[in-house]
N, CA, C and O atoms as a GROMACS GRO file, in nm:
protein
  444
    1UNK      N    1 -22.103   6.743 -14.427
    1UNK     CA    2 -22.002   6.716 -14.524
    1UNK      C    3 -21.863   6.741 -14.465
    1UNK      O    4 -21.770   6.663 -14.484
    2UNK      N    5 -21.855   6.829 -14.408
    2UNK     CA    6 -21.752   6.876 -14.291
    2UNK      C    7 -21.737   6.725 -14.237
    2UNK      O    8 -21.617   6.701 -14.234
    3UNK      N    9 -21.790   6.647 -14.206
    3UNK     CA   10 -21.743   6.550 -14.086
    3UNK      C   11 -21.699   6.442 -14.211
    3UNK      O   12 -21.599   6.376 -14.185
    4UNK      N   13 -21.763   6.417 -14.345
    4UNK     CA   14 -21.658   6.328 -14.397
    4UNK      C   15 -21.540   6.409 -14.487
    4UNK      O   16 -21.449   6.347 -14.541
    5UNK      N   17 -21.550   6.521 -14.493
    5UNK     CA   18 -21.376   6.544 -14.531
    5UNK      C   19 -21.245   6.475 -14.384
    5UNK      O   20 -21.143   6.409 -14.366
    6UNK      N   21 -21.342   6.549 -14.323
    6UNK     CA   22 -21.214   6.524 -14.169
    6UNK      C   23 -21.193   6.393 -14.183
    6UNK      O   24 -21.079   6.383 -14.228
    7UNK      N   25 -21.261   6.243 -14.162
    7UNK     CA   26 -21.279   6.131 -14.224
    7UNK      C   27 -21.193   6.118 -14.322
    7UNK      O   28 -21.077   6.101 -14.284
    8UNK      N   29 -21.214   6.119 -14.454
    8UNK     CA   30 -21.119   6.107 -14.545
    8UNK      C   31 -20.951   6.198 -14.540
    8UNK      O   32 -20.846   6.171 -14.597
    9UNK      N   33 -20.977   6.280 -14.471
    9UNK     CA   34 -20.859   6.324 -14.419
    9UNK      C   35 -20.796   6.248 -14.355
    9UNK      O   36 -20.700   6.198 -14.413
   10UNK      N   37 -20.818   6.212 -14.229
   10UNK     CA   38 -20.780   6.122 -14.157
   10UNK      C   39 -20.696   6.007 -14.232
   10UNK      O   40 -20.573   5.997 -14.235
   11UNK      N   41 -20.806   5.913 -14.301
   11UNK     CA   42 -20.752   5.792 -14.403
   11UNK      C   43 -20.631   5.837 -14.481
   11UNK      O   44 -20.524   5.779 -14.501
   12UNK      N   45 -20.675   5.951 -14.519
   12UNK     CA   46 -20.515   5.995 -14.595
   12UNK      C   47 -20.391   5.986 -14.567
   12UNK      O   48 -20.293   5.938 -14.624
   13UNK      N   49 -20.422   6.073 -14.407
   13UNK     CA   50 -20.320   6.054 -14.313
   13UNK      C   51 -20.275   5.921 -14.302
   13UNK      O   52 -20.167   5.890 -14.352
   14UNK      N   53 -20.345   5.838 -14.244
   14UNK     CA   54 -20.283   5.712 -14.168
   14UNK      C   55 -20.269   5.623 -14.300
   14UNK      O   56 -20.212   5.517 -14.276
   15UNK      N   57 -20.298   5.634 -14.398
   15UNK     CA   58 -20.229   5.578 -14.542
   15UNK      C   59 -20.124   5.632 -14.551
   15UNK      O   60 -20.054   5.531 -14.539
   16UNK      N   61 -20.043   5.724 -14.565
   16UNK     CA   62 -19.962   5.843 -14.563
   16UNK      C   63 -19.817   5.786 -14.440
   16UNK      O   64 -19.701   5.779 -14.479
   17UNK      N   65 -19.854   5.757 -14.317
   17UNK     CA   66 -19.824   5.696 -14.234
   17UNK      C   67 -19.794   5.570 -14.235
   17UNK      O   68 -19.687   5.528 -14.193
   18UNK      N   69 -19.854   5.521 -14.267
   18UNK     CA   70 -19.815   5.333 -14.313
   18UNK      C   71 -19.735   5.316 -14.407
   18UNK      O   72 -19.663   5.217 -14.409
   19UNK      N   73 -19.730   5.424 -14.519
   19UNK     CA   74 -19.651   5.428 -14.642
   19UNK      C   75 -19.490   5.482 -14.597
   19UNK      O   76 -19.389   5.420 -14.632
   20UNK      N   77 -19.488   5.563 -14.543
   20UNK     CA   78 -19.406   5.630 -14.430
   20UNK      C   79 -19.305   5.520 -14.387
   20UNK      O   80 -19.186   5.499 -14.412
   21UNK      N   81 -19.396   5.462 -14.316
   21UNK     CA   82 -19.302   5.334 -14.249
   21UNK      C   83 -19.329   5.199 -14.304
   21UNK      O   84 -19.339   5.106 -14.225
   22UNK      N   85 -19.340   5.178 -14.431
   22UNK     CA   86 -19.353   5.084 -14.542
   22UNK      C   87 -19.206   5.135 -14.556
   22UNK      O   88 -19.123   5.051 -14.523
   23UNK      N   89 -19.163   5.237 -14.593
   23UNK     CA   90 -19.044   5.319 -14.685
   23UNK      C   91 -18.944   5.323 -14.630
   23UNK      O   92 -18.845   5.305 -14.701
   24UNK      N   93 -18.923   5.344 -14.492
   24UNK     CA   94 -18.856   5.374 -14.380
   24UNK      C   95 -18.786   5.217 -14.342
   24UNK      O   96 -18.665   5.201 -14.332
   25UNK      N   97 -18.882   5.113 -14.324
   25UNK     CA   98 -18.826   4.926 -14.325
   25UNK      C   99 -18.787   4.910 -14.485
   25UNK      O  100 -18.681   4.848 -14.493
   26UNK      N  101 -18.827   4.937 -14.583
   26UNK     CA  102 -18.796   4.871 -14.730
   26UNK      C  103 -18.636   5.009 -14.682
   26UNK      O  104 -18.533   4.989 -14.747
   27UNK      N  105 -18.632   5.103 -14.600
   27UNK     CA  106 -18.505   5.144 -14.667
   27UNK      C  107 -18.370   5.126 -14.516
   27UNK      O  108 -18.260   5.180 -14.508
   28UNK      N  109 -18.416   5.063 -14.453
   28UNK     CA  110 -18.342   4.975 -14.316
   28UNK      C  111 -18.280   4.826 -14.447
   28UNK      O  112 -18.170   4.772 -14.456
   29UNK      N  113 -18.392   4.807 -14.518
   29UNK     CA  114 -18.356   4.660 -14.584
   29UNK      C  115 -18.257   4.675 -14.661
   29UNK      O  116 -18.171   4.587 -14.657
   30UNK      N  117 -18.240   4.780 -14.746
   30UNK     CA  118 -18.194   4.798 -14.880
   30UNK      C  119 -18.040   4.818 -14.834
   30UNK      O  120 -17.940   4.780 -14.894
   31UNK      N  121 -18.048   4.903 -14.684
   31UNK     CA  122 -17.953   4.935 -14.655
   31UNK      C  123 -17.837   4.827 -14.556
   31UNK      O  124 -17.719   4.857 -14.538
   32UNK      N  125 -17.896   4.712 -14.509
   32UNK     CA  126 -17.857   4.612 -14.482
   32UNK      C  127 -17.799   4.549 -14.601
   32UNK      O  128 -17.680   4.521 -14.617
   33UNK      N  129 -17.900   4.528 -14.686
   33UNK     CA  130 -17.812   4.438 -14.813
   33UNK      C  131 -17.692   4.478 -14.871
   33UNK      O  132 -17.594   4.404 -14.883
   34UNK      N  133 -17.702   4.651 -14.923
   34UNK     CA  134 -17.592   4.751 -14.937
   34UNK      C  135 -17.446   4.689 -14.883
   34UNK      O  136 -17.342   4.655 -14.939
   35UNK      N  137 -17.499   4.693 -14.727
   35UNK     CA  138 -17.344   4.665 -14.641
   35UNK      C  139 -17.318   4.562 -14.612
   35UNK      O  140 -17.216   4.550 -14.544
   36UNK      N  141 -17.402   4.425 -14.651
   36UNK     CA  142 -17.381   4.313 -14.655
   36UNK      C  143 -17.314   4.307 -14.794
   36UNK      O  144 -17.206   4.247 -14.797
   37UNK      N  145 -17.350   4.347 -14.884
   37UNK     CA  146 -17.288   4.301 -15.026
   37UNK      C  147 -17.154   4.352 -15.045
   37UNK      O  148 -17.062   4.298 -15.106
   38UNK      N  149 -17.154   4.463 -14.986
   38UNK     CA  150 -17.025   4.603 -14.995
   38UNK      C  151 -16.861   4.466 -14.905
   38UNK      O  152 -16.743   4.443 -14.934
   39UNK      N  153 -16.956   4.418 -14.801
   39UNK     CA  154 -16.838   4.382 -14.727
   39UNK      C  155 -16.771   4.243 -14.777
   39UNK      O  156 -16.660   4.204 -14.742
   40UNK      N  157 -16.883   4.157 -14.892
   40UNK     CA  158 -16.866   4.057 -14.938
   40UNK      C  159 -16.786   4.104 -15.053
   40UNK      O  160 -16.699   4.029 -15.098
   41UNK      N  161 -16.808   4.230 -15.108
   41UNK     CA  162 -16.720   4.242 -15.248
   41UNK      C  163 -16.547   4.301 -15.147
   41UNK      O  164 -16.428   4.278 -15.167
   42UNK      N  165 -16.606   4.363 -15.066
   42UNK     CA  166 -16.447   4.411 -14.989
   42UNK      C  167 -16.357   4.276 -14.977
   42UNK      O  168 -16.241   4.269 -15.018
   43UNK      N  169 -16.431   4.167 -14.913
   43UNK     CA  170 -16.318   4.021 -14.925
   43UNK      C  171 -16.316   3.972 -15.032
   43UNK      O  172 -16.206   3.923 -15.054
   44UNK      N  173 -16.380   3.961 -15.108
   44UNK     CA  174 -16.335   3.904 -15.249
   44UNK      C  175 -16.229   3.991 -15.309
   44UNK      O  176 -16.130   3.931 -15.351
   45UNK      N  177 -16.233   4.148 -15.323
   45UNK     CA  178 -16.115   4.220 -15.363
   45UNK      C  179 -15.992   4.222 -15.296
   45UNK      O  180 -15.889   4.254 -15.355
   46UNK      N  181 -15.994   4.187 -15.167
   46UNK     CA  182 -15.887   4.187 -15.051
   46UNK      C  183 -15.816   4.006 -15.099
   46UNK      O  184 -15.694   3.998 -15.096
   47UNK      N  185 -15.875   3.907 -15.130
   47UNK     CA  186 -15.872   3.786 -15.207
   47UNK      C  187 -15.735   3.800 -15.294
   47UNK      O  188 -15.618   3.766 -15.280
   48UNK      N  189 -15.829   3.886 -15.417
   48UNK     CA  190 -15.812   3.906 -15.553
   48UNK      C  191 -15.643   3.998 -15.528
   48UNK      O  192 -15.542   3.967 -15.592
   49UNK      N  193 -15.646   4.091 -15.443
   49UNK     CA  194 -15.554   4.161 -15.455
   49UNK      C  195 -15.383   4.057 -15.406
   49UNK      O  196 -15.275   4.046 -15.464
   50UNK      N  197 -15.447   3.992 -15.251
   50UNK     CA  198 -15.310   3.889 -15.255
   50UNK      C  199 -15.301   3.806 -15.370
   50UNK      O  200 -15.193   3.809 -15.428
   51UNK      N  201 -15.373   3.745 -15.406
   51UNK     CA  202 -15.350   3.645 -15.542
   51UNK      C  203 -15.234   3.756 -15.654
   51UNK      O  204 -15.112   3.740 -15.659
   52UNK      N  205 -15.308   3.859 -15.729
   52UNK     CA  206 -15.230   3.947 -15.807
   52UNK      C  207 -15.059   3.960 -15.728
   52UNK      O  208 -14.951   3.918 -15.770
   53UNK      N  209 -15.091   4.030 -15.606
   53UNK     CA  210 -14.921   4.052 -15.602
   53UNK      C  211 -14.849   3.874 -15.605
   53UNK      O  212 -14.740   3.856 -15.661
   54UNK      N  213 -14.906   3.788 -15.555
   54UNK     CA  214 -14.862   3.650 -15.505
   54UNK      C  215 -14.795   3.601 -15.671
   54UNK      O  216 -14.694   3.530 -15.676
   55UNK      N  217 -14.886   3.661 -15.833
   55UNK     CA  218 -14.849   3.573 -15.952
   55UNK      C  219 -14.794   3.764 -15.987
   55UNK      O  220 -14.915   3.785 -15.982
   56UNK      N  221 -14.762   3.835 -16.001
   56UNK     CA  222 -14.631   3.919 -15.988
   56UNK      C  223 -14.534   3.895 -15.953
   56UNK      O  224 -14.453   3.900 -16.046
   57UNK      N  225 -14.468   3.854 -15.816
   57UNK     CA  226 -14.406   3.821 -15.798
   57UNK      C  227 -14.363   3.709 -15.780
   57UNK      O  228 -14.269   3.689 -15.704
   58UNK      N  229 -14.423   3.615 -15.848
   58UNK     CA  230 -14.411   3.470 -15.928
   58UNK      C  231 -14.315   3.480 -16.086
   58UNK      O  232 -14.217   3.416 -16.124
   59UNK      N  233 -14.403   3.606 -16.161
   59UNK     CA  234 -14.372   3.662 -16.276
   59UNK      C  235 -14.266   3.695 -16.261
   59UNK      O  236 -14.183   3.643 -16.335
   60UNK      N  237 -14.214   3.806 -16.146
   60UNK     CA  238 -14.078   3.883 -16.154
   60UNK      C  239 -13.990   3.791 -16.150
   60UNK      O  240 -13.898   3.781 -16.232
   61UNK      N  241 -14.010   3.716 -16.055
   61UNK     CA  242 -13.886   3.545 -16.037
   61UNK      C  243 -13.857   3.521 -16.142
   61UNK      O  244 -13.739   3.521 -16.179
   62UNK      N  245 -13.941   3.499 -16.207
   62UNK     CA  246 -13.943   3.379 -16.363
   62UNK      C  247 -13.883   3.476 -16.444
   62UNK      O  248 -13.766   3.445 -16.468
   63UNK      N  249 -13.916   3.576 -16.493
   63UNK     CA  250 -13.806   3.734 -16.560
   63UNK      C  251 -13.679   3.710 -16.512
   63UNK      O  252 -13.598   3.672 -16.597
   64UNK      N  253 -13.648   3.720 -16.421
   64UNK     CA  254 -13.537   3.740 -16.341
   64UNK      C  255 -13.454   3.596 -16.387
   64UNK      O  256 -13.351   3.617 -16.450
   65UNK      N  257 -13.484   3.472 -16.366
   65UNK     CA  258 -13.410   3.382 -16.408
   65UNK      C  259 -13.426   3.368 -16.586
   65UNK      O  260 -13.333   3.331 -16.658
   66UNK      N  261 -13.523   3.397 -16.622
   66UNK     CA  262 -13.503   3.370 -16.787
   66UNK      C  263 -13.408   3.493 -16.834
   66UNK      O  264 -13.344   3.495 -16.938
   67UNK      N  265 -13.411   3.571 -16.760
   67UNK     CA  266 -13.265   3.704 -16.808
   67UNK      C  267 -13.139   3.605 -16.804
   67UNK      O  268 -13.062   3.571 -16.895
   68UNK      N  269 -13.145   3.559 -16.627
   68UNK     CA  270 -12.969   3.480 -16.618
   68UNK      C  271 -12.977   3.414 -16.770
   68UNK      O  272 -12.933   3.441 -16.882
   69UNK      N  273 -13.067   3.303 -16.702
   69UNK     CA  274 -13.074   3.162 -16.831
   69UNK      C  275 -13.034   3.246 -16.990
   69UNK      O  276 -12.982   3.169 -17.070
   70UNK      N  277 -13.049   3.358 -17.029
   70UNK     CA  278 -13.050   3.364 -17.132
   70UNK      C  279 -12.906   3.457 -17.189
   70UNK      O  280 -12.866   3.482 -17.302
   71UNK      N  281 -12.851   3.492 -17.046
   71UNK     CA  282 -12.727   3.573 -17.010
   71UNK      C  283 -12.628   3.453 -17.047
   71UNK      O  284 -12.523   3.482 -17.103
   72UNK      N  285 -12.654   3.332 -17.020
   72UNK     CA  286 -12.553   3.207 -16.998
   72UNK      C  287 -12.540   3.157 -17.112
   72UNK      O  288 -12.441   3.099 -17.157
   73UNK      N  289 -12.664   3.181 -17.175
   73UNK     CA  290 -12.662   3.124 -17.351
   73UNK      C  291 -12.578   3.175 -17.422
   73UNK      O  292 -12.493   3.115 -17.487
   74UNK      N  293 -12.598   3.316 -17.415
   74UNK     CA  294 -12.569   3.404 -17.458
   74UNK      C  295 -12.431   3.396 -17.482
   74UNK      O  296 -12.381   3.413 -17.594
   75UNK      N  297 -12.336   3.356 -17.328
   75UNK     CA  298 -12.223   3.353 -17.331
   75UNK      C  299 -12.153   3.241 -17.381
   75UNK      O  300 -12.044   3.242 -17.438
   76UNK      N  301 -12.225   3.145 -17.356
   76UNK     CA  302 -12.192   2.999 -17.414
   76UNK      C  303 -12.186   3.026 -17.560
   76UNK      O  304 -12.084   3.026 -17.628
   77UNK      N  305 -12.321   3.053 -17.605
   77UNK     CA  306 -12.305   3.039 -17.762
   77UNK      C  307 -12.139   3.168 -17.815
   77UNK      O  308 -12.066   3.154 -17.913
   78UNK      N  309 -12.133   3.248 -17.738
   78UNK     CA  310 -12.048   3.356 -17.806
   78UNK      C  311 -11.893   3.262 -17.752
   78UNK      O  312 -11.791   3.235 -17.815
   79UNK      N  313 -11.919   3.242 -17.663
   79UNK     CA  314 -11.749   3.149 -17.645
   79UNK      C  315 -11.748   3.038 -17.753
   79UNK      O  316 -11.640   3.017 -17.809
   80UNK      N  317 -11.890   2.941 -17.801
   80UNK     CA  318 -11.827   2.832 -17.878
   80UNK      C  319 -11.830   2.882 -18.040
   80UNK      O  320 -11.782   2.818 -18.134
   81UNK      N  321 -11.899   3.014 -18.047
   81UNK     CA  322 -11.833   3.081 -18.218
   81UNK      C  323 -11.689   3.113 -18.146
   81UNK      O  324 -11.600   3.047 -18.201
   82UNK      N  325 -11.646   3.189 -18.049
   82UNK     CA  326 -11.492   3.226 -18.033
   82UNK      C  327 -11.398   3.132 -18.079
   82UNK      O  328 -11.302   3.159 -18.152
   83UNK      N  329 -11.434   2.994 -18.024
   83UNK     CA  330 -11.380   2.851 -18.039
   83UNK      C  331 -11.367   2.830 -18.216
   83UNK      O  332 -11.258   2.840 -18.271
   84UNK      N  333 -11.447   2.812 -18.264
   84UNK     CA  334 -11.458   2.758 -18.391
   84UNK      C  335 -11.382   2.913 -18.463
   84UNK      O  336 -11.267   2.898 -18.502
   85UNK      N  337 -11.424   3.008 -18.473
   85UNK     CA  338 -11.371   3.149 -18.540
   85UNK      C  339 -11.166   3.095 -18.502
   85UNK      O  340 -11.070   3.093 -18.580
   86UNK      N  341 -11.178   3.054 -18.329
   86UNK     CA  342 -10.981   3.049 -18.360
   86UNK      C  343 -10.972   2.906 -18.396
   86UNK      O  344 -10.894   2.877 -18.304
   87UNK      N  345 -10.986   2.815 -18.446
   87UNK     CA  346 -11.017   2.656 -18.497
   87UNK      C  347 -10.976   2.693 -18.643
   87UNK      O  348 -10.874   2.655 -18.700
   88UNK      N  349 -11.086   2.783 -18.699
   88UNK     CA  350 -11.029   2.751 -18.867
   88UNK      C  351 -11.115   2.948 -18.899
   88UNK      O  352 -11.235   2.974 -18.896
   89UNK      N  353 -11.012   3.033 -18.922
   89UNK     CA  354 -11.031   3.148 -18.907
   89UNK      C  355 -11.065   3.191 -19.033
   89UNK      O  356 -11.129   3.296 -19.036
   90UNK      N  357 -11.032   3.121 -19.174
   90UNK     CA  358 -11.049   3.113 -19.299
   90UNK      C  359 -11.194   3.060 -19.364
   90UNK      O  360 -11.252   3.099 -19.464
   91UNK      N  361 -11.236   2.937 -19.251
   91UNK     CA  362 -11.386   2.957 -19.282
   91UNK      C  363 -11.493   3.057 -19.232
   91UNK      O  364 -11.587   3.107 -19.294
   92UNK      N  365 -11.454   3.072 -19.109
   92UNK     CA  366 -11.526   3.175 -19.071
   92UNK      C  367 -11.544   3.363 -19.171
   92UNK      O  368 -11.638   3.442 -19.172
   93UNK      N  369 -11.414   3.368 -19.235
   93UNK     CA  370 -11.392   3.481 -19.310
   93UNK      C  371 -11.476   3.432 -19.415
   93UNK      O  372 -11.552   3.518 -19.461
   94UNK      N  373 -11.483   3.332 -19.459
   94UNK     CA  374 -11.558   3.278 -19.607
   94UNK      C  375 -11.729   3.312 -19.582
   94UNK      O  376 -11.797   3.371 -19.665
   95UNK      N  377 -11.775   3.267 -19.461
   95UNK     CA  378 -11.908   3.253 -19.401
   95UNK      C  379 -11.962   3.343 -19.431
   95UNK      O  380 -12.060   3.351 -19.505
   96UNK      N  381 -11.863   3.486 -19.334
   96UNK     CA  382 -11.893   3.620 -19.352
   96UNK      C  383 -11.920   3.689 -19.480
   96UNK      O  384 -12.006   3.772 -19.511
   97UNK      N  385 -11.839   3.641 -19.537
   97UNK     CA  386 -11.855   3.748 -19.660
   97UNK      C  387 -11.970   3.696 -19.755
   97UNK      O  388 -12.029   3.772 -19.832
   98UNK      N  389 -11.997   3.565 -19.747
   98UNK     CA  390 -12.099   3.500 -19.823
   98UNK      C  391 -12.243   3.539 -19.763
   98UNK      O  392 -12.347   3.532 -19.829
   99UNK      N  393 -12.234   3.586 -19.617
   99UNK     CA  394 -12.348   3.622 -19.592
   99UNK      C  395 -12.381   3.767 -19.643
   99UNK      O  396 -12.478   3.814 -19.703
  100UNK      N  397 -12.256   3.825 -19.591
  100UNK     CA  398 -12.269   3.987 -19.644
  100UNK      C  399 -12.269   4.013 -19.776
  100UNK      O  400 -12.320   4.119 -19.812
  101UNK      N  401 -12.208   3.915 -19.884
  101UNK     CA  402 -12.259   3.921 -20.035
  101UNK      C  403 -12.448   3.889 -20.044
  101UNK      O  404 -12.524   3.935 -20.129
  102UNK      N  405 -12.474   3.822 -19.957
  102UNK     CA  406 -12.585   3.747 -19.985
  102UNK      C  407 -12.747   3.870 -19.951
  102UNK      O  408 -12.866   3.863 -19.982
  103UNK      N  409 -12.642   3.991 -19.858
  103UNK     CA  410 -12.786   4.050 -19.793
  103UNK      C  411 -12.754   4.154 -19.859
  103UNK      O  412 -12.852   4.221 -19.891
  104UNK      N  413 -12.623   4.208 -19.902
  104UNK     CA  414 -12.604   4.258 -20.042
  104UNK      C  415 -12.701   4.235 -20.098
  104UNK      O  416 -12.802   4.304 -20.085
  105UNK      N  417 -12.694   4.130 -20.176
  105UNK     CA  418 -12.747   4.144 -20.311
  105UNK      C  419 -12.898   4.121 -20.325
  105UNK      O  420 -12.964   4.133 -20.428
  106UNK      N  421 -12.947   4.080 -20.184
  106UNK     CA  422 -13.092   4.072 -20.220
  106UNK      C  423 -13.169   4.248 -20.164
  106UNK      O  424 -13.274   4.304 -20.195
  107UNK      N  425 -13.062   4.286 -20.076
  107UNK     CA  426 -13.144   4.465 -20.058
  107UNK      C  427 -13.066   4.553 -20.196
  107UNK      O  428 -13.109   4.663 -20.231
  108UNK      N  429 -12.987   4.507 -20.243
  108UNK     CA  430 -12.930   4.576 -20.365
  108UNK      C  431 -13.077   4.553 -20.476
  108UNK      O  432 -13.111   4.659 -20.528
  109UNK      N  433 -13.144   4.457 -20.508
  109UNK     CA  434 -13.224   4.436 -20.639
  109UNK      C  435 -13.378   4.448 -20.562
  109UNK      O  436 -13.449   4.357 -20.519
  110UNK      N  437 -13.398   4.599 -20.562
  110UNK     CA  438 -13.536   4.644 -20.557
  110UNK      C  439 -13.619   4.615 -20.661
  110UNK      O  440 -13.568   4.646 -20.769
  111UNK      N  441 -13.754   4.554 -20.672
  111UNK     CA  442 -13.819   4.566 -20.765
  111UNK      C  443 -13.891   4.644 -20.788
  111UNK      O  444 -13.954   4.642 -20.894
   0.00000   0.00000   0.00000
């Protein structure tokens, strides 16, 4: 009986062993894919990251001129009330006060 334990011992072993290096290639594999996938997501983020700064500073441009553009309006529209205010200074006083009666009287009557 002694000679088939040693026997089944054995089998254990070299099952034990095959499993060993079953584990050892499935973890060579796993670890290939790992750093294959790792380096494919590294260029796609390296991608992703010039694109982002590239429409930032697409964005900042476009900020930057819709400030002027809106700096110029700004001034235009306030020079052509200047214009019309010294044109006829009596309507403009009429305007005013009809507006300021007008926001008067609708925050004056709470219901």
């Amino acid at each position: 009986m002694k000679k088939q334990d040693t026997q089944e011992t054995q089998k254990i072993h070299e099952a034990l062993a095959l499993l060993n290096e079953a584990a050892h290639e499935s973890k060579e594999d796993i670890s290939e894919l790992i750093t294959s996938k790792y380096e494919a997501l590294k260029g796609v983020l390296h991608d992703l990251e010039a694109d982002v700064k590239g429409k930032v500073q697409h964005g900042a441009e476009y900020l930057s001129e819709l400030k002027e553009s809106a700096a110029e309006r700004g001034k235009d529209a306030a020079l052509r009330v200047d214009h019309k205010v010294h044109e006829d200074p009596w309507k403009a006083i009429g305007i005013s006060a009809l507006c300021a009666f007008t926001i008067g009287f609708v925050l004056g009557h709470k219901k």
